[in-house]
VMD Tcl script that draws the C-alpha trace (Angstrom):
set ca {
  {-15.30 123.98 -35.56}
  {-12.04 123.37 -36.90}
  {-10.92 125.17 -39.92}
  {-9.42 123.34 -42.71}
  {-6.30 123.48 -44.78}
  {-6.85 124.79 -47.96}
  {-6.44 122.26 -51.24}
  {-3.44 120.87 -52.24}
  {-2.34 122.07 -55.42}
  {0.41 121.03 -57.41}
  {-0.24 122.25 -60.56}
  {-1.73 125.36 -62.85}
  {-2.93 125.19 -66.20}
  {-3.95 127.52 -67.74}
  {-6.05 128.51 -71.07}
  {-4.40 130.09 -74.12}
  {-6.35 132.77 -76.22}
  {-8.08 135.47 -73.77}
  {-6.39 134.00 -70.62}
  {-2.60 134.45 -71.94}
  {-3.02 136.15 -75.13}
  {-5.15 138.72 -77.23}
  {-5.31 139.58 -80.41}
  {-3.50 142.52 -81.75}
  {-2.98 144.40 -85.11}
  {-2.59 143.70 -87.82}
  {-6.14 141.46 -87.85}
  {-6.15 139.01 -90.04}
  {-8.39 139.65 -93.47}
  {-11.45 139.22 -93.41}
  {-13.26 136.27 -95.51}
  {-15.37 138.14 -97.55}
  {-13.07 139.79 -98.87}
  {-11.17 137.01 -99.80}
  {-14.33 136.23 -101.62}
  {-15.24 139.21 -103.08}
  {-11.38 139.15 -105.05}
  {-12.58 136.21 -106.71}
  {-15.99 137.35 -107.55}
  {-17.73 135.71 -104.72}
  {-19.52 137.88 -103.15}
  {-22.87 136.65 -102.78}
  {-21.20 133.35 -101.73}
  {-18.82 135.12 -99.00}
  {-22.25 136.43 -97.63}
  {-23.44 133.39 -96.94}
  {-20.31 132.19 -95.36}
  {-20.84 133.88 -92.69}
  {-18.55 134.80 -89.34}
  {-15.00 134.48 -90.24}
  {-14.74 132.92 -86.53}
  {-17.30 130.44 -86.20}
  {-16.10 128.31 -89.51}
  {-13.30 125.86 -87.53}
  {-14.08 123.12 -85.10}
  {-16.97 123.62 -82.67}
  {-16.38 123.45 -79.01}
  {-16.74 120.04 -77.40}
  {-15.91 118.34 -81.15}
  {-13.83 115.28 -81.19}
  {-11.47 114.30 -83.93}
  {-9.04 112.26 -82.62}
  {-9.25 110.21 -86.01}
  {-7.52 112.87 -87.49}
  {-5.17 114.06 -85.30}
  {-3.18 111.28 -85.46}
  {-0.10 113.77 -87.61}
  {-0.02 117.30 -88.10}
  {-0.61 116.55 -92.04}
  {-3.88 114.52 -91.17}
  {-5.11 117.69 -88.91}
  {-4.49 120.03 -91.68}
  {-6.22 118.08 -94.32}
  {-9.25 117.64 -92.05}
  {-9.04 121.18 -91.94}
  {-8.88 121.74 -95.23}
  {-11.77 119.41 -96.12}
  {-13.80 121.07 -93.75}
  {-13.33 124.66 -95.27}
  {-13.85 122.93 -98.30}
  {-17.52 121.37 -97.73}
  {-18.34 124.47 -96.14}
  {-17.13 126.58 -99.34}
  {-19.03 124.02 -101.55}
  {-22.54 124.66 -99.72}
  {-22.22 128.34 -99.83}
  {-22.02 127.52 -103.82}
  {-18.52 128.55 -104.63}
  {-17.51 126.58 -108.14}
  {-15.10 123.66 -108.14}
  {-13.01 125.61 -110.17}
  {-12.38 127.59 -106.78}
  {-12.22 125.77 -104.02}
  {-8.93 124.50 -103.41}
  {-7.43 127.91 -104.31}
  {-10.38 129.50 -101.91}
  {-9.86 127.06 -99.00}
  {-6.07 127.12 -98.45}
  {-6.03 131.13 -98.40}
  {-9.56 130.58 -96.12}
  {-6.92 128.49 -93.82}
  {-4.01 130.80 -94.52}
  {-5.87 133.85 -93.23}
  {-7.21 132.28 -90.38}
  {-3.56 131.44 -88.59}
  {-2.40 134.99 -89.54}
  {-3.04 136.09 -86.41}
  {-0.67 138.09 -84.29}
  {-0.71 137.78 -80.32}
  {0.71 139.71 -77.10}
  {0.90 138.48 -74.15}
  {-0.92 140.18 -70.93}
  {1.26 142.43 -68.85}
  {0.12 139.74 -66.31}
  {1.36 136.87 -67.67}
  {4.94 136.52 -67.46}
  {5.70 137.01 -63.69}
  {2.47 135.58 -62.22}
  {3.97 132.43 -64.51}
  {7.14 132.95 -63.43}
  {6.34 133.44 -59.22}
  {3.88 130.13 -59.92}
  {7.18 128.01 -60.75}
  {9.17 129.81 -58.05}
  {6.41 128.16 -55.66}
  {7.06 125.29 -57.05}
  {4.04 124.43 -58.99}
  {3.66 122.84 -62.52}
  {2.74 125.26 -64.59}
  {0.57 124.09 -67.33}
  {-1.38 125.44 -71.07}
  {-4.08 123.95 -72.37}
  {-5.87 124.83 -75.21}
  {-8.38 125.01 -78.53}
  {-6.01 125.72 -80.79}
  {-4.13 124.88 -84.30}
  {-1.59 122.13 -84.11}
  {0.98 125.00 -83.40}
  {0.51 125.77 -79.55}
  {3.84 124.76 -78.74}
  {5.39 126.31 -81.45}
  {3.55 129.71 -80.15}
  {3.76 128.98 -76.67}
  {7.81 129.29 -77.17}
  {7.77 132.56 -79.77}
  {6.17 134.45 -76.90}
  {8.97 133.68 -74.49}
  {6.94 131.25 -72.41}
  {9.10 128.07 -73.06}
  {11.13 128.84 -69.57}
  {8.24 128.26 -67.47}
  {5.68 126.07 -68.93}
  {6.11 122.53 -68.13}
  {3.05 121.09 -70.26}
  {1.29 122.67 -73.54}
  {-2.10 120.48 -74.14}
  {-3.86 122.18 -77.49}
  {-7.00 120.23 -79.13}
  {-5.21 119.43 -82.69}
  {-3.26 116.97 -81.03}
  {-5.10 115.74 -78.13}
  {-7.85 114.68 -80.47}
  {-10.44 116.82 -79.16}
  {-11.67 119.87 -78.23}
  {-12.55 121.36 -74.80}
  {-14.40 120.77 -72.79}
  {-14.73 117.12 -74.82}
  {-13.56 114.65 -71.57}
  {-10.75 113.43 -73.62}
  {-8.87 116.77 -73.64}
  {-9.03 116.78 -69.92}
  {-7.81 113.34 -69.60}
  {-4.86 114.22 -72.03}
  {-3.88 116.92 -69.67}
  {-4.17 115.40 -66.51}
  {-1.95 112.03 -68.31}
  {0.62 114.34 -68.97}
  {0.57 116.36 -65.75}
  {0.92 113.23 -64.24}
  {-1.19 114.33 -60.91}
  {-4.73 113.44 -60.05}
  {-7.26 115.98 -60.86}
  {-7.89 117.41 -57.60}
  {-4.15 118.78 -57.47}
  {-4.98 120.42 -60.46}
  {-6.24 124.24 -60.83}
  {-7.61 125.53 -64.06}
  {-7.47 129.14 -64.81}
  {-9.15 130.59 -68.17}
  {-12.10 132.78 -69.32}
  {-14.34 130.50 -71.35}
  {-17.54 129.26 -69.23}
  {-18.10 125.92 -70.55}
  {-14.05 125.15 -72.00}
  {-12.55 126.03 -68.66}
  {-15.11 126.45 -65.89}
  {-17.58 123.67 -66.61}
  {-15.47 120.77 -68.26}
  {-12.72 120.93 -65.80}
  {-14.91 121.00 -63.22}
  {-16.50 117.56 -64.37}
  {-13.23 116.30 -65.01}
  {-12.69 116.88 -61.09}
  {-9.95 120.05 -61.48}
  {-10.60 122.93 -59.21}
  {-11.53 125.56 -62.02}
  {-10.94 129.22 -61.80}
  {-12.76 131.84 -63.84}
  {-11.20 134.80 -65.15}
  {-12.81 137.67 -65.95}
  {-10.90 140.32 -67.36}
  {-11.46 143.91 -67.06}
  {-10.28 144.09 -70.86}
  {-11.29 140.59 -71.96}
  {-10.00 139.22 -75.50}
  {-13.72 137.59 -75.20}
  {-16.89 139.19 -74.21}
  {-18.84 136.69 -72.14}
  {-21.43 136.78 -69.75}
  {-20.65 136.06 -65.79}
  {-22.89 133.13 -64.39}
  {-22.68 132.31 -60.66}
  {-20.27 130.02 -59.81}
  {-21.08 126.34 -59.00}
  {-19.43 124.75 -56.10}
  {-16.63 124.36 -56.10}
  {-15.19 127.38 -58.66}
  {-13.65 130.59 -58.33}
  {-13.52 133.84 -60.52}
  {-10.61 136.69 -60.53}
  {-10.13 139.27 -62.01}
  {-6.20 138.83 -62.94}
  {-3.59 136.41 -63.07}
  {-1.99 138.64 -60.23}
  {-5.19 137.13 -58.29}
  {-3.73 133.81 -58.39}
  {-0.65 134.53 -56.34}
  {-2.96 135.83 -53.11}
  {-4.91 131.89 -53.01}
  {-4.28 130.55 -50.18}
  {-4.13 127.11 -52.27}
  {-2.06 128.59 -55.35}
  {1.43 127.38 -53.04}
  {3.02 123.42 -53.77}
  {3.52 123.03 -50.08}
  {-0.45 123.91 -49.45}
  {0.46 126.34 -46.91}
  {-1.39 129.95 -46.67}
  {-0.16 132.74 -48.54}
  {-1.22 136.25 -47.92}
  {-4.11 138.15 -49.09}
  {-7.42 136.85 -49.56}
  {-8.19 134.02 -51.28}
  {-9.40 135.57 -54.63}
  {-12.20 137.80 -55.54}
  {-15.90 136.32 -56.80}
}
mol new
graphics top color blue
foreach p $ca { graphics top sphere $p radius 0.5 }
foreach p [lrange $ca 0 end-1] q [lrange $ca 1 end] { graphics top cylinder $p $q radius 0.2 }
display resetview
């Protein structure tokens, strides 16, 4: 039987947060405290997680991402309904809401020890090397401060594509800009729905990463047809179908 050459790929996006990026200290404050300076306390408990309060996954909103100061007063209103059912005065809220937002974009990232020269062998290959994201309407902006801007070709983040993943219209945001078909297409992160599930539907080859040290806890389900899991970025450069020209590189052709 004979064997068959491996996919073609042509280009690899990538996810942001836990595939790029963790956290790091300082954290940013957390809400309740924010709360409890302005007497709020019993309305800061019923807030609830500091990181569930922005868009949920899968949420469209291209209505308002039409400018970066329609996103961030769609933002703002959000916080601010949410703030109002938890039973924080009028008095309060607009004060409450743009710290709220304030607090939530203080965070402070590092890179992976990974990421640089995996990204930077991927372009020597010849590849597109892609980010796409669920992010605030600064990915760009952040993608560059990390000293990524040299070998990223296309930075997709769900303020400005209208959507977030793994909503279709992301996908099909990415793929206009790549400008490939989504078959040439590998996406790497370590979300199961965002980047395993919704690329796969949009017909990318996804791959799932699964950190030893993830910046997300997640469970490990078996992989549908079709998918692949590592372990590190450095996986990446041992698939046989991670090469522009499609031809074999060595190594196997990534763990899971």
């Amino acid at each position: 039987m004979p064997v068959l050459p491996p996919p073609r790929t042509r280009a690899v996006v990538l996810d942001f947060y836990g595939t790029l990026v963790r956290m790091v200290e300082p954290l940013p404050p957390d809400h309740r405290t924010l709360f409890e300076r302005r007497g709020l306390a019993v309305q800061g408990a019923r807030w609830g997680d500091q990181w569930a309060v922005g868009p949920a996954e899968g949420e469209q909103h291209a209505a308002h991402s039409v400018s970066e100061t329609a996103y961030h007063r769609w933002e703002l209103d959000r916080l601010r309904r949410r703030a109002r059912a938890c039973g924080v005065p009028a008095g309060e809220l607009a004060g409450l809401v743009e710290e709220i937002d304030r607090a939530m974009k203080a965070v402070r990232l590092e890179l992976f020890e990974d990421v640089r020269p995996v990204l930077g062998e991927l372009r020597e290959r010849g590849l597109l090397v892609g980010v796409c994201s669920n992010w605030f309407w600064n990915l760009e902006d952040c993608v560059e401060e990390l000293g990524l801007g040299a070998v990223v070709d296309v930075v997709v983040g769900s303020a400005r594509a209208g959507a977030r993943k793994p909503h279709p219209l992301i996908y099909r945001a990415l793929l206009d800009r790549c400008g490939l078909p989504p078959g040439d297409v590998l996406f790497v992160g370590d979300m199961w729905a965002p980047d395993v599930l919704g690329p796969l539907a949009a017909g990318m080859r996804p791959v799932h990463l699964c950190r030893p040290d993830p910046a997300v806890r997640g469970a490990e389900p078996p992989l549908p047809a079709g998918a692949a899991r590592i372990r590190g970025l450095r996986d990446l450069l041992r698939r046989a179908d991670c090469r522009a020209d499609g031809g074999a590189a060595a190594g196997p052709a990534g763990c899971g």
